[in-house]
C-alpha positions, 0 to 999 in steps of 0.5 A: 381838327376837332379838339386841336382848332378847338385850342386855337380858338383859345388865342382869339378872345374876340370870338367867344360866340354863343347860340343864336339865329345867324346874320344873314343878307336881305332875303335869307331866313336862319332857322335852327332845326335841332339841338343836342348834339355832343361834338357834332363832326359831319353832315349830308343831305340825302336825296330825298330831303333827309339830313344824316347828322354825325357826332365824333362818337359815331353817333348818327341822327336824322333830320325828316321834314326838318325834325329830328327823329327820337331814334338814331340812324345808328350808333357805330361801334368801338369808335375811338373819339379821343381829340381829333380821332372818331367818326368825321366824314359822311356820304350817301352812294350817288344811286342812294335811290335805289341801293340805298349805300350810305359811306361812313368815315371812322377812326375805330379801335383794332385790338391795342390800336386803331385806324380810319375806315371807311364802313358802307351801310345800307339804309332802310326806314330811317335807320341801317339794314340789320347786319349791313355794315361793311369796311370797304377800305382801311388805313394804316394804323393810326401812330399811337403818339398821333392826335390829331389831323384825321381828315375824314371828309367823303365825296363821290366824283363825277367819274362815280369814285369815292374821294376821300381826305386823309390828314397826315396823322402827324401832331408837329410838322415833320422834316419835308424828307420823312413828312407823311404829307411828301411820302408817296408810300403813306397814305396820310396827308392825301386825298384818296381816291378808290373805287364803289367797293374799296378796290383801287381805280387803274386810272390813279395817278401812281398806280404803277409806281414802285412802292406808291401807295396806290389810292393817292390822288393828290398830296401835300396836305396837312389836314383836309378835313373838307372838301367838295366836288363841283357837279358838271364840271368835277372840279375838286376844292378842298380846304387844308386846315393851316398850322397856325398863320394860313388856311388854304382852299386848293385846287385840287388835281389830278397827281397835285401836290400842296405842299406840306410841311415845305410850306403854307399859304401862298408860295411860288415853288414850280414843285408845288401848286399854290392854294387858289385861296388862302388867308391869314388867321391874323384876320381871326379865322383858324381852320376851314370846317365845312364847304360846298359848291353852290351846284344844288339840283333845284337852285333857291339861293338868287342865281349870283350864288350859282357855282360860287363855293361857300367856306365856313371859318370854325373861330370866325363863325361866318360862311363866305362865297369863293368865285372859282372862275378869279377867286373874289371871296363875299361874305355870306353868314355871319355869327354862328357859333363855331360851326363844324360842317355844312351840307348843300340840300337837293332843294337848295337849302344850306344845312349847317351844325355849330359845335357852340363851344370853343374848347376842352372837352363837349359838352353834351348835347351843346350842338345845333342844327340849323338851315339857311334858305332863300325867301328875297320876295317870295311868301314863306314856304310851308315845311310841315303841314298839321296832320289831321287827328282823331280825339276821344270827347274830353281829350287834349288836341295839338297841330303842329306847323313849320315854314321856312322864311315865316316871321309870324303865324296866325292858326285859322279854324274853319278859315276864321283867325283864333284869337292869340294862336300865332306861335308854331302850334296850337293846343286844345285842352279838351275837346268839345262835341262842337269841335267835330269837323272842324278843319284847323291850318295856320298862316305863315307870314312874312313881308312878302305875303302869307302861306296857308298850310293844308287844312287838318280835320279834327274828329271828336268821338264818343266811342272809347279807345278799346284796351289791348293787352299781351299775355303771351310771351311774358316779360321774363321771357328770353330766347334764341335762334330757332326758339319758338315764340307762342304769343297771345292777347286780349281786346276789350272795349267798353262799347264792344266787350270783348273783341273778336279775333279779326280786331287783333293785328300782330307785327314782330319787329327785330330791335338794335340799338335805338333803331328796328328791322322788320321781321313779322309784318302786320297781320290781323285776324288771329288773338294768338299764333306763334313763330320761330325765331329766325338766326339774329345778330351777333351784337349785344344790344338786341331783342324783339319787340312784339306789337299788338293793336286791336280796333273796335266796331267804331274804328278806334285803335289802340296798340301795347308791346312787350320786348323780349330779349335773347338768353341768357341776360346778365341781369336774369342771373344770380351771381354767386357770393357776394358783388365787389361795388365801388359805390352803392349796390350794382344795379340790374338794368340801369345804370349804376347811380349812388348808394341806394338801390334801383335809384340808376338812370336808364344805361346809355353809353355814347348816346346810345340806350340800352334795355338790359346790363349791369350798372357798376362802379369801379371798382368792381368785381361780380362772379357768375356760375356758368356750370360748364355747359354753355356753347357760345359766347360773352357778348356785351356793350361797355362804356362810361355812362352818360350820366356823368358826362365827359368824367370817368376812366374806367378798365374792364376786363372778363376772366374765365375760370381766373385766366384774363379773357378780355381787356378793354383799355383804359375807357373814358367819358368821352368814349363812346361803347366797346363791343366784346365777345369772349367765347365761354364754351366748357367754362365754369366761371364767368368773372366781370372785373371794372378797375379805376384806371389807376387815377381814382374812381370818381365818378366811374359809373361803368356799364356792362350793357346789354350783356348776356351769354349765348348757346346756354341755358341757365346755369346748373344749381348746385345740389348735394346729396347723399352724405356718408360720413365714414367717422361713424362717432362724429357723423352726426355733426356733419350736415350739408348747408347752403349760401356760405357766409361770414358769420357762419359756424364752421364745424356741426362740434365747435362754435368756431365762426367764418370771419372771411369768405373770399367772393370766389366762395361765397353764396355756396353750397358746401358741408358742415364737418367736425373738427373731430374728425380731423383725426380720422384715416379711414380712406375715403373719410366722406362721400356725397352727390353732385347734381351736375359737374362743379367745382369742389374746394378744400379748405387745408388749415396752414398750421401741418403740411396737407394730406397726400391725395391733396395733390397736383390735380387740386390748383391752389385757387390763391384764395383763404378762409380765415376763422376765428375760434372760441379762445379768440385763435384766428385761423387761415384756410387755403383753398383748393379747386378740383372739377368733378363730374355730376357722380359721386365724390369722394375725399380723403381723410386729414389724419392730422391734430390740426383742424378738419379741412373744409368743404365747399361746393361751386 
């Protein structure tokens, strides 16, 4: 539906709507809540008031009080969002209250495919319980030519069933004989119907039948992307966008069918229910995108409303009313910018998004939010009340008010109207002593009377705000499961002095993504301690966060954090040679930017944020040495950077010790995050690749986000040591260096210069040789050190056949050297590799009239 109608709306000039306040009938107010949404796709409403706003990209925002908190609820992960594919249905457990179960339909990458699932999370504070996601159902696999007609929406039943609405994955009709929509053994083109934990209910209308796919409800669907469920009376109303003449609102029973691809819109076939409803997109209207039954627990619209089912029309930009008892269809709402789904409020309210844009791909940050209420002749209805603050002398002051149904405001102190503050909040620029007490509430208005807000008490002190500060752990700190964490801190005061242990109050809290758990709750009387850390999550984008607030004798509070991250980071280590980068310098813990250094914006990948990573363009490529001696994991976020909005399409892929571990598939802008992890147990290099996807690298700003390596420390240094050099008379033109470059001299007797260092090599250690020495056969002709087990190369010059204990346990890297000697000669070394544990190593003699081989150490 997303993308598809979105193509549909290109035939319908006379609707090219833009954002703004909504026609509502006498005694409706419209009110926009929030803004920047990309391609806002589903909506609820908790039972607590809250409102859970869903993007196609899996991310989720929540509305409290009717503002939109800063943090996301969550970012689901590996969501494919390409045209009508992603994240589109949302529903809270009917025991929300005490279970706290949120369901969650998504279309997510599986390997070289993907299919829709239904994820359950749990809630707590605002955002997901660590590690509560769980697939409770999967689909089939969606067709890979498929784009669109995902269905998506979720709705509890009277009965406690999950229903849920399956599109039929086809992008044409198909011959009624092999459609998905008539096939009982397919899922797509259905309504579903499954039990709290996935499994199927006994009671399901083809439970028995020989090879029906088991959860059908009812079927002949082409694409029910809304439906509701009437309260009482369990009645099923969905709407099935139409293919290009009919939307339909159908009845939906027990075992029905609707007749997809046979027909659309009304009909008179007995094989066939009719839709209750349908209407001809001759009329401007082109898919059904959001419904509701007029049912809340507390009704505010008039009592005319009770039990009607409102529809909402993606290209006409309205909501109307459907009488369920004959079917008499009212217009409601009018002018919305093409809205993409409603929910129904337990109070009565009526939420709606708007996508405020016709077609192509979103634009970032273009939806809305917004929320119809009833007023008819009552007084606005106060929805946040000004909080009451306390202020240092000299500092500025705001209070801020909302009210449904208010057309003006007027703020008061001390019951007495301010001259000119009659907008939603009010500012002090600096506080005065006489502005001690005062108590401060505004007046919302409309022509039906005025609301007074709770008064908010302003306290202005003169004691000063103490100074808390962190001196343990340090930012560069990083851990792991079962580490040790010593913390410690400072409180100063320019009242008090230094500040006792009983003003420090420490609190832990474990962060994911753009949301925390807690794990140390506040505790105060102590300016150090420390604690262990417990087994984290497996995710890439994750660390702590520890708080420090420290009070004064006078009350003031003043608080500071440090994150620390788990080891080891991407952006801590060192990569060995020189970085490919297609643009510009890669960049540590920002995204990639442009040609200078440290110029990224902060990495964000589908909305999503992250603290540590790599910033790169394609094409890329970046080496790592991992010694041999990690035990766990590569585990990293990738994704296109937001800052370049929908463009970029990138590949990413990991090799360990030069064999393919990873393959992300083509990315793009429009893409939210992958999550990988490639176990690196035993692996000596870890190399991060980013191609430009065959079509050009604009830009194609890639991000390993939040990438670290699990189960190791850091990675060995390489160190050589005792050189024996057998050829006595050339000996002392042989000497061990550091950081192979090009440019450098390669023998201690010649002036013969590097011209080509592959990255594989460069930054090495590695050893000076005389070209003299080329001609010694003692056996061994070189001994030296190695610290810790490395990988050792040997430069064979291509002019003779290479020495004899060159042999099969030496793999041709594939990589040359090139030189360039003093007569202007060039050339051409081939490398090869053989691991050596920490010890001694030995080589044999060249015995050859052609140059001395090299040595280099990894």
């Amino acid at each position: 539906m997303i993308a598809r109608l979105f193509a549909a709306a290109l035939l319908l000039a006379g609707f090219a709507l833009t954002a703004g306040a909504a026609t509502v009938p006498v005694g409706f107010t419209d009110r926009q809540i929030a803004t920047g949404f990309t391609s806002p796709t589903a909506l609820t409403a908790l039972p607590d008031g809250r409102v859970l706003a869903m993007q196609q990209n899996g991310i989720i925002r929540i509305v409290k009080g009717d503002v939109l908190l800063a943090a996301n609820f969550w970012g689901v992960p590996n969501v494919d969002s390409t045209n009508e594919r992603g994240c589109l249905g949302i529903v809270p457990d009917p025991q929300f209250a005490t279970n706290k179960f949120i369901y969650i339909y998504c279309t997510i990458t599986n390997g070289t495919a993907s299919n829709n699932r239904i994820i359950r999370v749990t809630e707590a504070n605002d955002t997901i319980v660590a590690n509560s996601q769980v697939t409770i159902f999967q689909l089939p696999n969606v067709p890979s030519a498929t784009r669109w007609h995902m269905g998506g929406a979720l709705r509890f039943g009277i009965d406690g069933k999950l229903y849920v609405a399956v599109g039929n994955h086809e992008d044409n009709p198909q011959p009624p004989a092999t459609a998905n929509s008539q096939n009982l053994a397919s899922a797509f083109g259905k309504i579903l119907r499954i039990n709290k934990d996935g499994t199927i209910p006994s009671d399901n209308p083809y439970v028995g039948v020989a090879g029906a796919y088991t959860a059908i409800w009812n079927l002949g669907h082409r694409n029910p992307f809304s439906f509701d469920i009437q309260p009482v009376t369990g009645r099923l109303f969905s709407g099935d966008v139409g293919q290009g003449t009919w939307e339909e609102v159908n009845d939906g029973t027990r075992g029905g069918n609707y007749g997809w691809p046979e027909f659309e819109g009304p009909e008179n076939d007995s094989r066939f229910s009719p839709p209750f409803y349908a209407y001809n997109h001759s009329t401007g209207g082109c898919a059904i995108t959001g419904v509701a039954f007029y049912n809340p627990v507390t009704a505010q619209f008039p009592s005319s409303y009770t039990g009607k089912f409102l529809f909402q029309d993606f290209c006409q930009g309205n909501i109307r009313t459907l009488d369920p008892a004959n079917a008499a269809v009212a217009n409601f709402v009018g002018g919305i910018s093409f809205p993409t789904n409603l929910a129904l409020a337990n109070d009565g309210s009526l939420y709606y998004m708007a996508r405020n844009q016709q077609t192509g791909n979103p634009n970032p940050g273009g939806g809305t939010l917004s929320k119809i209420t009833y007023t008819g002749s009552q007084a606005p209805r106060i929805t946040v009340n000004p909080q009451s603050q306390t202020i240092v002398l000299g500092s500025p002051v705001t209070f801020t008010v909302a009210a449904d149904g208010a057309t003006s405001y007027q703020w008061q102190r001390n019951g007495t109207n301010i001259s000119g503050a009659t907008a939603t909040s009010y500012t002090i620029a600096s506080t005065v002593t006489g502005d001690n007490g005062a108590l401060f509430r505004a007046a919302a208005t409309n022509s039906f009377g005025s609301t007074f807000s709770s008064d908010a008490t302003l306290t202005v002190t003169t004691n000063h705000f103490p100074v808390a500060t962190i001196t343990l752990p340090t930012a560069t700190t990083e851990f792991a499961s079962g580490s040790v964490i010593n913390y410690s801190g400072t409180g100063t005061d320019t009242e008090d002095g230094n500040l006792p242990a009983s003003a420090f109050t420490w609190q832990v809290d474990f962060q994911h993504d753009s949301h925390q758990h807690p794990f140390i709750p506040a505790t105060t009387g102590a300016s150090s301690g420390s604690f262990t850390v417990p087994d984290f999550e497996s995710e890439a984008n994750v660390w702590l966060r520890i708080f420090l607030t420290v009070k004064d004798a006078g009350g003031q509070t003043n608080s500071t954090s440090r994150n620390i991250y788990p080891g080891t980071q991407l952006s801590s280590l060192t990569p060995t040679g020189t970085p490919v980068n297609g643009w510009g310098p890669i960049e540590k813990d920002r995204s990639n930017g442009e040609q200078a250094a440290g110029d990224g914006k902060p990495m964000i990948i589908g909305g999503i944020p992250f603290n540590k990573g790599l910033g790169v363009h394609a094409p890329s490529d970046v080496r790592f040495n991992l010694g041999g001696t990690c035990t766990g994991n590569f585990v990293s976020d990738v994704g296109v950077d937001d800052e370049v909005g929908d463009n970029g399409s990138v590949v990413f892929q990991v090799y360990l010790d030069g064999v393919l571990a990873y393959d992300s598939g083509i990315l793009r802008g429009t893409d939210t995050r992958r999550s990988l992890s490639v176990p690196v147990a035993g692996k000596n290099e870890l190399r991060l690749v980013v191609t430009d996807a065959g079509d050009g690298n604009g830009f194609d700003h890639a991000d390993w986000a939040a990438g670290r390596i699990t189960g190791c420390g850091a990675p060995p240094a390489v160190v050589i040591s005792a050189l024996s050099v057998k050829d006595t008379a050339n000996a002392a033109d042989w000497s061990i260096r550091t950081n192979l470059q090009a440019g450098n001299q390669v023998y201690g007797d010649r002036t013969f210069t590097f011209t080509t260092v592959p990255a594989l090599v460069a930054g090495s250690a590695w050893i000076r040789t005389a070209n003299d020495s080329k001609t010694f056969t003692g056996n061994p002709a070189v001994t030296f050190n190695i610290g810790a087990a490395q990988d050792v190369y040997v430069g064979a010059n291509d002019i003779g056949p290479k020495p004899s204990w060159i042999d099969a346990t030496w793999v041709d890297s594939g990589e040359n050297i090139v030189t360039l000697e003093a007569d202007g000669t060039s050339r051409t070394y081939s490398l090869y590799r053989k691991r050596f544990n920490a010890g001694q190593v030995a080589l044999g003699p060249w015995g050859s009239s052609s140059s001395m081989y090299l040595i280099i150490v990894k």
